[in-house]
C-alpha positions in Angstrom: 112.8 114.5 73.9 111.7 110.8 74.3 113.3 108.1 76.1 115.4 105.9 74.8 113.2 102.4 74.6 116.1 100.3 75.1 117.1 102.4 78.2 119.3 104.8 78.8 122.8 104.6 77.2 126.4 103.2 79.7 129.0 105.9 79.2 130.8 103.8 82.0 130.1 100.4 83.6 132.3 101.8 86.9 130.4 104.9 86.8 127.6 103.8 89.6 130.0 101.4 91.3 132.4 104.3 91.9 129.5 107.0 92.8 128.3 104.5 95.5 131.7 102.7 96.4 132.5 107.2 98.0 128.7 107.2 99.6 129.1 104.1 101.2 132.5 105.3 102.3 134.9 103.1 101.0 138.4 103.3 100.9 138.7 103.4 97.2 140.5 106.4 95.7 138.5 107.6 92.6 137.4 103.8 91.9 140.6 102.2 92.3 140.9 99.2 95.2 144.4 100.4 97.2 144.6 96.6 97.4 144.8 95.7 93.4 147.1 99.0 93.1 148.8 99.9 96.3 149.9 103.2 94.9 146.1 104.9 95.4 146.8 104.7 98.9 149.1 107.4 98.7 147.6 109.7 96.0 149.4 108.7 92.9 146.0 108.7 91.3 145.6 112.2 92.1 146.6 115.3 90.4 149.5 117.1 89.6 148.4 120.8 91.4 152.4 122.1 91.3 153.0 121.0 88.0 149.6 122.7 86.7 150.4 126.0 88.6 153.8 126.0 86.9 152.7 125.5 83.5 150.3 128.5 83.9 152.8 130.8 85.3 155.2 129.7 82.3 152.1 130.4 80.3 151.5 133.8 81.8 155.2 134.5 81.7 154.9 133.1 77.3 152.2 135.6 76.8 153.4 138.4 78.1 157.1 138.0 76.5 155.3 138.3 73.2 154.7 141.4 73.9 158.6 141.9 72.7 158.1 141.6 68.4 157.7 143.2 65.4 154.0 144.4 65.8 152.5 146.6 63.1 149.4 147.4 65.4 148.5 146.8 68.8 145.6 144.0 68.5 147.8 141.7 69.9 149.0 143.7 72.6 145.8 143.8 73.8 144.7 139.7 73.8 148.1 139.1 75.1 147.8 141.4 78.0 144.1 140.5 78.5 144.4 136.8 78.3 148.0 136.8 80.2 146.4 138.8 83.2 143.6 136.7 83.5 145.6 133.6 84.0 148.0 135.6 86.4 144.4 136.5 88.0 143.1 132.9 88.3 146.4 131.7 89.3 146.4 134.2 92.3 142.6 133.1 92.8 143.5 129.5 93.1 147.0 130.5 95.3 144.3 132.2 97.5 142.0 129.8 98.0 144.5 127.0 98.8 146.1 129.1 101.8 142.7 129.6 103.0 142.1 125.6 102.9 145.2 125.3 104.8 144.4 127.7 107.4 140.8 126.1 108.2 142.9 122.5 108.3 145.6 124.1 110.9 142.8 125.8 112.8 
């Protein structure tokens, strides 16, 4: 593959700005100044880790209630019990791996 003669193509100006802004250590939270948006100071920018681990349990919970139905073979049974106890699986995983975090933080 060659290189691009006029350089190599800007998915986002901030991209480097933000990469160096962490390196350099800079308050910024995910490229945003807490001074222009005071709200970054205290994680608004962040994620939403409760509201993701209840979507997948209503998910898992969804899945496995289809169970109940008017099912001429059992295909289905098997993708919704496969698919439903994998996300019950990660969602353990990730329940796991966040005590653990905690522990080495109170330790």
């Amino acid at each position: 593959m060659r290189p691009d003669p006029a350089g190599p193509s800007v998915v986002c100006d901030d991209a480097d700005m933000a990469v160096s802004a962490r390196r350099a250590g800079n308050p910024t939270t995910q490229g945003v100044d807490p001074q222009d948006e005071p709200s970054a100071d205290w994680g608004w920018h962040g994620s939403f880790p409760v509201a993701g681990k209840l979507a997948g349990w209503f998910t898992a919970l969804a899945l496995f209630a289809m169970l109940i139905g008017n099912h001429h073979s059992h295909v289905e049974d098997v993708y919704l019990v496969g698919l439903g106890t994998l996300l019950v699986v990660m969602l353990l995983g990730s329940h796991w791996k966040a005590h653990k975090a905690r522990r080495r933080w109170r330790d």
